[in-house]
C-alpha positions in Angstrom: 38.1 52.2 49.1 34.1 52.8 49.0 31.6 49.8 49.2 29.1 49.0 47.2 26.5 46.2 47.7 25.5 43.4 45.2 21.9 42.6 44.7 21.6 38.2 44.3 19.1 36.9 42.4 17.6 34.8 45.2 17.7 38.5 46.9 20.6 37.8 48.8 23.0 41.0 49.3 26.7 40.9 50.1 29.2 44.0 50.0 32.1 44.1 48.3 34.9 47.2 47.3 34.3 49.4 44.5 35.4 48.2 41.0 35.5 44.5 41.9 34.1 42.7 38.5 31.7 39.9 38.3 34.5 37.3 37.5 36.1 38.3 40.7 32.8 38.4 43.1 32.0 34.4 41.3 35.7 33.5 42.4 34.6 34.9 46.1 31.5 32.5 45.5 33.3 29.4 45.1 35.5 27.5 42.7 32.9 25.6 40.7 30.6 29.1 39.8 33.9 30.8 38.5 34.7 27.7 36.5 31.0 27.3 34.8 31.0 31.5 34.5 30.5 32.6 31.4 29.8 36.6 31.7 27.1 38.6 33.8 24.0 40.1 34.1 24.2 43.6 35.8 21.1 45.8 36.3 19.6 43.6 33.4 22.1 43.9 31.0 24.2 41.4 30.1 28.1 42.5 30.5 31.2 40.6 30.8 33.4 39.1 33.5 35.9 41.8 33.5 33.7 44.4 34.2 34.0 46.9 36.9 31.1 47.2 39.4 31.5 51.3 40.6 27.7 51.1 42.4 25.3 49.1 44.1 23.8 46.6 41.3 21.8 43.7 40.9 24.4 40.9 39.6 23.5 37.4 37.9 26.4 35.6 37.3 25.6 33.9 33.4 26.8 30.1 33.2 26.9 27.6 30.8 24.1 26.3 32.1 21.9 29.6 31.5 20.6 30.1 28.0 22.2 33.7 27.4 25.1 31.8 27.9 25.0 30.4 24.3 24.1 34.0 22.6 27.4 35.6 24.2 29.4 32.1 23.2 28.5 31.9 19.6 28.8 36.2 19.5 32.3 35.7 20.3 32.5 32.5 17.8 31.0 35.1 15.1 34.5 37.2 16.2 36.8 34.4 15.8 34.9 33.3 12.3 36.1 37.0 11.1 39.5 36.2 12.6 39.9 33.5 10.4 38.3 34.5 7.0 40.3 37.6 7.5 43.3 35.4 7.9 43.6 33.4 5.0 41.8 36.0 2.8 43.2 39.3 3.3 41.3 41.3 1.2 37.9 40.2 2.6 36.3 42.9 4.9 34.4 41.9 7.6 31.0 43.9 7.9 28.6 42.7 10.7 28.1 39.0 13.1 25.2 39.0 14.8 24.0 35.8 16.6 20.7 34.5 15.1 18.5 31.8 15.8 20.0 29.0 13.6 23.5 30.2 15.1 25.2 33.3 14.1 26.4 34.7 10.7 28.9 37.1 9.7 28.9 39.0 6.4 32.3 39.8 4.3 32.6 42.0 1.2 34.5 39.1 -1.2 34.4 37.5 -4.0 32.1 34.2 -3.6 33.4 32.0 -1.3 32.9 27.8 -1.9 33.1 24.9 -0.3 37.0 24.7 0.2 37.1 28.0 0.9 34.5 27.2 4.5 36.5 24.3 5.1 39.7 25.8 5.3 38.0 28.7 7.6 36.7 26.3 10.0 40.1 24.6 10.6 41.3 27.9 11.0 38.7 28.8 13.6 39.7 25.5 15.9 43.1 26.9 15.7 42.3 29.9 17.1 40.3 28.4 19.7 42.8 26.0 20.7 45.3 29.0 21.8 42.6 29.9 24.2 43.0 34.1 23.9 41.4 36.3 25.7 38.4 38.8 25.0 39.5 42.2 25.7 37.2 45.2 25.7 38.8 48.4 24.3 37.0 51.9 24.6 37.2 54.1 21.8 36.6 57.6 20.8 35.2 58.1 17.8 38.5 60.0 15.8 40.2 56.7 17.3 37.7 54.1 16.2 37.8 55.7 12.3 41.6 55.2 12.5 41.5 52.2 13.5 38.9 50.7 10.6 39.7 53.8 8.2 40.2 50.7 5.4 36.5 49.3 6.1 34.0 51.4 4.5 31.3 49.0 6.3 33.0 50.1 9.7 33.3 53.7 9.4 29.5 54.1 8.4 28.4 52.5 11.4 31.0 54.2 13.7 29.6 57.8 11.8 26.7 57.1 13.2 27.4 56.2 17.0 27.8 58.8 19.4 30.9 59.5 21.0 31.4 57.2 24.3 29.4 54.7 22.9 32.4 53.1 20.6 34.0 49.9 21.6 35.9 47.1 20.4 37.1 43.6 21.5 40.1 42.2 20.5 41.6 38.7 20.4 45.5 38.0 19.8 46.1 40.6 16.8 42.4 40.9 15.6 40.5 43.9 16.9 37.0 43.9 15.6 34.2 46.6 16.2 31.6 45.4 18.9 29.5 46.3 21.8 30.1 43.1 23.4 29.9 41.6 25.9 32.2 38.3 25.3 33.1 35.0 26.9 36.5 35.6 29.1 38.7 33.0 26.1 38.4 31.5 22.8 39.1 28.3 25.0 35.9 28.1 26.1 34.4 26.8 22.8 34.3 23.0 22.8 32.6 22.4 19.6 32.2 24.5 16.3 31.1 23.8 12.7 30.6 26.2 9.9 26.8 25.2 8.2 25.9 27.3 5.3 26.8 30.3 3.0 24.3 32.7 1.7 24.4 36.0 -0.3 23.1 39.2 1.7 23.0 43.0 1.1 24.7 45.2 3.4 22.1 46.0 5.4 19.4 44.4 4.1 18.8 46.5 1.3 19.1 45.5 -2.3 20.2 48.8 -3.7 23.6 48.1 -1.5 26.4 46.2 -2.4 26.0 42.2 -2.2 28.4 40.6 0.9 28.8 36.9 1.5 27.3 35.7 4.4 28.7 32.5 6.3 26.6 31.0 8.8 27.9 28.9 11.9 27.1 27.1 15.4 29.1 26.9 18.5 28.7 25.1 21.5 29.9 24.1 25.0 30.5 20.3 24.3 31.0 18.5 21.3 27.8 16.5 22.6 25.8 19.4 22.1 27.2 20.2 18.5 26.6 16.0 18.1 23.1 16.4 18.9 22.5 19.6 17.5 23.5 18.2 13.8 21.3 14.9 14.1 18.5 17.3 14.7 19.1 19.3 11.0 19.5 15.6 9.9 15.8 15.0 10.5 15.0 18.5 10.0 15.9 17.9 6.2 14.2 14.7 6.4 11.1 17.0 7.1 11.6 20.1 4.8 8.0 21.0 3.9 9.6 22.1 0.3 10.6 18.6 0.0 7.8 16.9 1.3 5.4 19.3 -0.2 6.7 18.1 -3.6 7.1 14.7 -2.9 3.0 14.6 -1.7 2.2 16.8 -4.2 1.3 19.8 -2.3 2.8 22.7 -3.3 4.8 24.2 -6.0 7.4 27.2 -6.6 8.1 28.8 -9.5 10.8 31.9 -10.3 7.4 33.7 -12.0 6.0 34.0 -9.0 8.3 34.7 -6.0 7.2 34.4 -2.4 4.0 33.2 -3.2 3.5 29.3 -3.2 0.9 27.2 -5.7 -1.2 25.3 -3.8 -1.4 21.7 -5.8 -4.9 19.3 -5.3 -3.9 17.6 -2.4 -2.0 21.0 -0.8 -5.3 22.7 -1.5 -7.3 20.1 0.5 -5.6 20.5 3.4 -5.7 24.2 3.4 -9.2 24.2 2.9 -9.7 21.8 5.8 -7.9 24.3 7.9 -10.1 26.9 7.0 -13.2 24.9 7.0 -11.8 24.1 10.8 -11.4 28.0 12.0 -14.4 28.8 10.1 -16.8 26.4 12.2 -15.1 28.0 15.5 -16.0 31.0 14.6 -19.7 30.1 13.7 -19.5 29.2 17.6 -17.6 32.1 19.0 -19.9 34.8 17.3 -17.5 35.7 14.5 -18.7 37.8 11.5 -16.8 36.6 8.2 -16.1 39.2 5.8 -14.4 39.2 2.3 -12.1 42.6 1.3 -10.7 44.2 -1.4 -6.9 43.7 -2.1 -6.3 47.2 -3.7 -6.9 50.3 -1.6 -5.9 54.1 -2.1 -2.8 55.3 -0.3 -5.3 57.5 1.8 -6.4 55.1 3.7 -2.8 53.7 4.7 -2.1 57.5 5.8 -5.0 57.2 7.9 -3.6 53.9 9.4 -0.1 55.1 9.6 1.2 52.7 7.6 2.0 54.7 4.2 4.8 56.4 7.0 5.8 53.4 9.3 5.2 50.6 7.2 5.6 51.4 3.6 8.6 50.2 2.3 7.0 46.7 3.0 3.9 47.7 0.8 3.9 46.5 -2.8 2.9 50.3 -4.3 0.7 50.6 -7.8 -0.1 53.4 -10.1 -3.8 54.0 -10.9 -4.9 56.8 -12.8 -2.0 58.8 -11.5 -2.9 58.0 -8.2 -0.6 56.1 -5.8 -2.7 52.6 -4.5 -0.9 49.9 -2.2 -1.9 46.0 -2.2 -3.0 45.2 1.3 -0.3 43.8 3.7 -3.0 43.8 6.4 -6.5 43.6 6.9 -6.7 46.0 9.6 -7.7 48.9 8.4 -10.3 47.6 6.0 -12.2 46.3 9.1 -12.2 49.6 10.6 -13.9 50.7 7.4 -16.3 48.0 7.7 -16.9 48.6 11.2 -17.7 52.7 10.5 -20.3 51.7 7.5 -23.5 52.4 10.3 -23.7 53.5 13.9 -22.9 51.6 16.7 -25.1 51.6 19.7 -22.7 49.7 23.2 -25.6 46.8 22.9 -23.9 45.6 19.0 -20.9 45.4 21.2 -18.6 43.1 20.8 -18.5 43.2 17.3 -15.6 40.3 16.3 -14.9 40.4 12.3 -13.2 37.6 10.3 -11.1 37.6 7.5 -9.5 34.8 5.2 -8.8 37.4 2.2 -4.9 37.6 1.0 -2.2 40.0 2.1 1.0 41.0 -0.2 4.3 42.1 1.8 7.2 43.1 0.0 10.0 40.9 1.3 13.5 41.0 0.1 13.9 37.9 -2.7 16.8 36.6 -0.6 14.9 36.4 2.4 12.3 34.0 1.0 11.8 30.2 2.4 9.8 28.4 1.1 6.0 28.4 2.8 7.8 30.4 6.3 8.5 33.8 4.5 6.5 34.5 1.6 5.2 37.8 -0.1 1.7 36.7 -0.8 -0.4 34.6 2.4 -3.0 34.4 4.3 -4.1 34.8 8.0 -7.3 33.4 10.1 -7.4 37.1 10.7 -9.3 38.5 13.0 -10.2 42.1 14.7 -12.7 42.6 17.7 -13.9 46.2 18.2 -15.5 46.2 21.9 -15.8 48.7 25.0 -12.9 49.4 27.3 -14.7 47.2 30.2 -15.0 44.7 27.3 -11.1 43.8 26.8 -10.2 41.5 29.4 -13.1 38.9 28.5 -12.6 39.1 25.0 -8.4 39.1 25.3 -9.4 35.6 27.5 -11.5 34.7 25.1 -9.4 34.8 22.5 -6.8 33.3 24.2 -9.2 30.2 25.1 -9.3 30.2 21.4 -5.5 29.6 20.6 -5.2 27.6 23.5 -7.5 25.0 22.4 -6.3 25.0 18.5 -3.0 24.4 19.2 -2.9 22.1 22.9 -6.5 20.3 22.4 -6.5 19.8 18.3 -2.9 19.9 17.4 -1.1 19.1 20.3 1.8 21.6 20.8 3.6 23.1 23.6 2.9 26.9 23.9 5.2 29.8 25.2 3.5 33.2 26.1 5.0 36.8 25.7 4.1 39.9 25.8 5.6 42.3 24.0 5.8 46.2 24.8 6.4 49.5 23.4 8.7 49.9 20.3 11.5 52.7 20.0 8.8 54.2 16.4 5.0 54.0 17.6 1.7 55.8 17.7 0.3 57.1 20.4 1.2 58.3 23.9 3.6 56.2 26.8 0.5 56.4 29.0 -1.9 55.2 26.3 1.0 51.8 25.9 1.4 51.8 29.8 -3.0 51.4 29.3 -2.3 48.7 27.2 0.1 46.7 28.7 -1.5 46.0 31.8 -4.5 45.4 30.6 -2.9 42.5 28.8 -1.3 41.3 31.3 -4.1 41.0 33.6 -6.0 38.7 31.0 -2.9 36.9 30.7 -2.8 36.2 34.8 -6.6 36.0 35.0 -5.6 32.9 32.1 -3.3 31.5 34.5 -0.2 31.4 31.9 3.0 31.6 33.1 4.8 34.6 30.3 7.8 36.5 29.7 8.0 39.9 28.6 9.9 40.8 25.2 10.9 44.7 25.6 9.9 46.9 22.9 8.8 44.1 20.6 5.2 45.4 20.3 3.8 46.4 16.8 4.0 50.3 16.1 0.4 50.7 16.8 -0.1 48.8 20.0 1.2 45.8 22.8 0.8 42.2 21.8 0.7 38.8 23.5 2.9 36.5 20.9 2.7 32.8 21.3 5.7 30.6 20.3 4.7 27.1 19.8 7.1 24.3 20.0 7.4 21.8 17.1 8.3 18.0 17.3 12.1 18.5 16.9 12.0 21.0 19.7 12.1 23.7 17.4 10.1 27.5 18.5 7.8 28.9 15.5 6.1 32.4 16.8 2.0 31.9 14.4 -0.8 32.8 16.9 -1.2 36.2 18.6 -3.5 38.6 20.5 -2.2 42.4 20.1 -4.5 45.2 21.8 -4.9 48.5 20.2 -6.1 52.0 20.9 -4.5 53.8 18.8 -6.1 53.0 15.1 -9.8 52.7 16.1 -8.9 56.5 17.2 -7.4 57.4 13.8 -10.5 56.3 12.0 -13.2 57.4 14.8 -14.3 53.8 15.4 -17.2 54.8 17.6 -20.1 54.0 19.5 -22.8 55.6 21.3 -23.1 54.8 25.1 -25.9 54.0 27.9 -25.3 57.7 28.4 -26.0 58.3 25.3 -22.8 59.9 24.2 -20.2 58.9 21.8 -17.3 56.7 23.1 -14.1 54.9 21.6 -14.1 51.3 21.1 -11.3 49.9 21.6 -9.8 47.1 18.7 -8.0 43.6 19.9 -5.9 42.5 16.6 -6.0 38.0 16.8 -4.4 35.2 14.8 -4.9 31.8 16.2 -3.3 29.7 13.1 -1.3 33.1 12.2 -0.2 32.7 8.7 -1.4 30.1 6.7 1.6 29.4 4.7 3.2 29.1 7.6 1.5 27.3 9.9 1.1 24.7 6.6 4.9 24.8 6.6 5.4 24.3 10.2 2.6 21.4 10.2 4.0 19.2 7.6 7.3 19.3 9.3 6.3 18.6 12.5 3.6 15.6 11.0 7.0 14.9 8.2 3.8 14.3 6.0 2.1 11.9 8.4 -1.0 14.6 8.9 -4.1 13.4 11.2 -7.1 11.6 9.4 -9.2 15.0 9.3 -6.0 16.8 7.5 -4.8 13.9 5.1 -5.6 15.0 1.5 -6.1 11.0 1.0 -7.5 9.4 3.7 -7.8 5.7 2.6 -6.5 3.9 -1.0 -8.4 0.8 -1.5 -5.9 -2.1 -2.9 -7.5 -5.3 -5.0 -5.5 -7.7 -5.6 -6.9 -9.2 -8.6 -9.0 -7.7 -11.4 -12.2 -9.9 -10.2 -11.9 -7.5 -7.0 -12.6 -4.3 -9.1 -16.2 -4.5 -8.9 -16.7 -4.7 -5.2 -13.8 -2.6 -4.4 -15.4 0.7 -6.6 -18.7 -0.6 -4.5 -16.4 0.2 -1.4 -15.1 3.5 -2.7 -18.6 4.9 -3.7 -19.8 4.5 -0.2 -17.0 6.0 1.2 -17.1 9.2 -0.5 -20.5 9.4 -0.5 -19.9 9.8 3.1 -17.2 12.3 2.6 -13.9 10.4 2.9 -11.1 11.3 0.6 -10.7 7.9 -0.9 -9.0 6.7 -3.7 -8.7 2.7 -5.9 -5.2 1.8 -6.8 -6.5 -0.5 -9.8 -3.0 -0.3 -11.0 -1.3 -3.8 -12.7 1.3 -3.9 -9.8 2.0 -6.4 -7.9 -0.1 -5.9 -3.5 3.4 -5.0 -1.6 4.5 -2.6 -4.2 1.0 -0.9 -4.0 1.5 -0.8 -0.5 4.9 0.5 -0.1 3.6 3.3 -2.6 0.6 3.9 -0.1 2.8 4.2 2.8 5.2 6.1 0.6 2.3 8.7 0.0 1.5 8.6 3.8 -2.0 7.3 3.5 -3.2 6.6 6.7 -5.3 3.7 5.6 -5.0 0.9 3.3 -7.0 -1.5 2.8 -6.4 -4.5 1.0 -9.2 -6.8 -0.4 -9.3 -10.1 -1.9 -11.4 -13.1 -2.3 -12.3 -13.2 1.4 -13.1 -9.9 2.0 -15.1 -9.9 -1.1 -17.1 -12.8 0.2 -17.3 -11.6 3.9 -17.9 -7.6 2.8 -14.9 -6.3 4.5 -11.4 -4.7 3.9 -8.3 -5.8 5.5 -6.7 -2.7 7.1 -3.1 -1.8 7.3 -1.7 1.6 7.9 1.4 3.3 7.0 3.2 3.0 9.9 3.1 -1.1 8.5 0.7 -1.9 11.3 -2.0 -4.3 9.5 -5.5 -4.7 11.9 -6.4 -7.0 10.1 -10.1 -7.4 8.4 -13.2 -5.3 9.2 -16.9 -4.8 7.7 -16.7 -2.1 5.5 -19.4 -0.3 7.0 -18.2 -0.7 10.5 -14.8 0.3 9.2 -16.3 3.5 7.2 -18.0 4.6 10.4 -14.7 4.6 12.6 -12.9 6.9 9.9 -16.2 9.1 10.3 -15.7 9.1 14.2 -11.9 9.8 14.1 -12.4 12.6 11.4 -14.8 14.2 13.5 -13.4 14.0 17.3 -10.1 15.3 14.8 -8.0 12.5 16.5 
């Protein structure tokens, strides 16, 4: 029997006979690995236990420790979720499982499904699990795979368009389902499942297809996990910024206008803060601010490429006979900007801002709430510099994110970068260019990244930043993408030391990303209790009697003379009600003031965490707010 040798990942090599399989070669390792092993990592790829190894490979045996652990665990739970529905609903056909961030889904062509109809699936799926069946991989050829699913119309359109020796299928007990794989070795090794939503979808994705039901799920190793996992949507919906956005009074919905939010008074503050925030950055950083138009020809998305990659996500309108696209992106208007005069390599960088709004056609059923929306708004930016240019302007925008979102709003960052797509413009060795270029910055940076293969937008690589919310939760808003390929499809130019004409090159940069969405994710993470600079009502001024009236509107003049948001509460309610309403409204100072505060000219201060400091000059008082708002505590 020929040898082949296995590649560790601490580097370590060991040989071992021609077809041995991963679950075998953890066995060899020791008792405790092949207990914990959950499938394997060959070459890269991710492959199961009972796979053959017929060359030399690098091997990573996956645990349940390792996090690609749990996409291959709740795959296979997405399997055993058809198994069941399939089971006590014969006529349902299953269509496609994937996993997904919140879990995984699968998608059935039936009737509407309710509430009794998920319960009774899940018990079914911890029956199946509790017989503890194998995975098997089958391989298929393709006149054997449209046998085998010739009654699922959904199965033979996607085998029709595999090639032949790239058809498989798992099966557990008597369900065979259509699947790359790979698995975990038995339905055993789930410890803890629990069906969480349904949702309506269209086969894939498109509306003009027939409407499936979607079920939604989590699986886990231990029922701890699942425990822990299900107080954490417990506070999730405690923060839903639908909920708290309408119980602040921030933002409003309505079916007249889908995918595009109203921003209320108090919503519009805090937006406007946000952008009165990134505005004063740029005034330091040397940004230009430009406003542009939302209509533009459908020439000038052919010259961008995206009237052929990008179109069907392009809300399309007929002028004068002429075809004309709302903008989904500023990009190309900046180029246009850019071309209006000639460019000598001393106006160089030139770094152009834009707050104007974008329109992208998203499916109805995929909209939620502020986080996917059809009309929004980006602190969008483009910097058109030299090739020698990009690494100190790719740090410098990174500087930029870095200090928004760890100094200001103090979250936890992950770096990617993300690399050639399958569809994109422009040459491998042009991407290749790219790539390492931002990957230099991103050393030069010192951040620690990971790399997110053929993720990268169609016209160039990008460095995407996930930030990491209070519940743990990972939100991708900033990022830094670096293009060549549309400042040479509109001859974005300039002329040289040598006098001659040369390319500049563009850096595409969001630091907030999406206002909607960063709004979104903010509320959540605050649950309403925003920073003093943020708060669309920064102090509420409470008398308790009507003599008090007169020196508390005294109070309030000064304070917004000097720019706080304040508001009186002259209300005939009773001081704890007022206060509990305050704190209700997450104000994040009230202040209280009576007979002695009238005579000593102060306020006593509480805030709405129910903290009371007691009382303070007003002035004094008014001058820590101005300091707090300022250092944006």
């Amino acid at each position: 029997m020929p040898k082949i040798t296995v590649t560790f990942p601490d580097s370590s090599k060991r040989e071992f006979e021609a077809g041995i399989t991963p679950k075998e070669i953890a066995e060899s390792i020791g008792p405790r690995l092949a207990k914990e092993a959950v499938a394997a990592e060959v070459d890269g790829k991710l492959a199961d236990l009972s796979a053959s190894l017929h060359k030399n490979s690098k091997l990573k045996i996956i645990t349940v420790k390792d996090k690609e652990a749990v996409s291959v665990l709740r795959h296979s739970t997405a399997h055993i979720l058809a198994e069941a529905a399939i089971s006590l609903f014969s006529y349902a056909k299953p269509t496609i499982g994937p996993v997904v961030e919140e879990g995984f889904y699968y998608d059935f062509d039936h009737k509407p499904f309710n509430p009794e109809d998920l319960d009774k699936i899940e018990k079914k799926m911890k029956e199946i699990i509790a017989k503890n069946e194998s995975f098997q991989r089958i391989e298929l050829t393709k006149k054997k795979a449209l046998e085998l699913f010739k009654d699922n119309e959904f199965k033979v359109e996607m085998i029709n368009e595999l090639a032949e020796g790239e058809i498989s299928a798992y099966k557990q007990g008597d369900f065979i389902d259509l699947c790359r794989g790979p698995h975990i070795p038995s339905t055993g090794l789930i410890k803890a499942v629990k069906i969480t939503k349904l949702a309506g979808a269209y086969w894939r994705g498109d509306a003009k297809n027939k409407q499936l039901q979607r079920i939604y799920g989590i699986s886990f190793f231990s029922q701890k996990e699942l425990d822990a996992h299900l107080k954490l949507i417990e506070e999730a919906e405690k923060r839903d910024h639908r909920k708290i956005g309408k119980d602040l009074d921030l933002i409003y919905f309505h079916e007249f206008a889908p995918g595009a939010p109203f921003y209320l008074k108090k919503g519009a503050v805090i937006y406007n803060a946000l952008i009165d925030f990134i505005r004063a950055e740029y005034r330091k950083r040397g940004y230009q601010e430009v406003i542009t138009p939302q209509l533009y020809n459908k020439k000038l998305w052919e010259i961008s490429g995206h009237w052929e990659h990008y179109k069907e996500n392009m809300f399309i309108v007929h002028v004068e006979g002429q075809e004309h696209s709302l903008k989904p992106m500023n990009c190309p208007s900046h180029c246009l900007i850019y071309n209006r005069d000639i460019k000598s390599y001393k106006d160089l960088p030139v770094r152009i801002a834009d707050f104007c709004n974008l329109h992208r056609n998203e499916l109805s059923g995929t909209l939620s709430g502020l986080f996917r929306v059809r009309k929004f708004a980006q602190d969008d930016g483009h910097i058109f510099c030299a090739f020698d240019q990009i690494e100190s302007e790719v740090l410098g925008v990174l500087e930029f994110i870095k200090y928004v979102w760890e100094d200001i709003f103090r979250f936890k960052l992950e770096y990617y970068l993300s690399t050639m797509p399958e569809k994109a413009l422009g040459t491998r060795e042009t991407w290749d260019k790219a790539e390492k270029l931002l990957a230099n910055a991103l050393k030069k940076a010192g951040i620690r990244y990971q790399i997110k293969p053929g993720e990268g937008a169609f016209y160039g690589p990008k460095i995407d930043i996930d930030i990491e919310d209070a519940l743990g939760r990972k939100w991708q808003c900033p990022t830094c993408q670096l293009d060549f390929n549309l400042p040479e499809r509109f001859s974005t130019q300039y002329e040289g030391a040598d006098g001659k004409k040369h390319q500049a090159v563009m850096i595409h940069r969001a630091v907030l990303g999406s206002l909607e969405r960063f709004m979104g994710v903010m509320i959540e993470h605050y649950a309403g209790n925003f920073p003093l600079w943020l708060s669309p009502v920064q102090a509420v001024i409470l008398p308790i009697a009507d003599r008090h009236h007169e020196y508390c509107e005294n109070v309030k003049k000064g304070f917004f003379e000097a720019g706080i948001r304040v508001e009186l509460d002259a209300r005939a309610e009773s001081t704890p009600k007022k206060v509990r309403d305050a704190q209700m409204q997450h104000i994040n100072y009230i202040l209280v003031v009576g007979d002695n505060e009238v005579k000593n000219g102060t306020v006593n201060v509480r805030t709405r965490d129910n903290k009371v400091h007691g009382e303070k000059k007003a002035d004094a008082f008014l001058e820590q707010m101005k300091k707090e708002i300022e250092g944006k505590v």
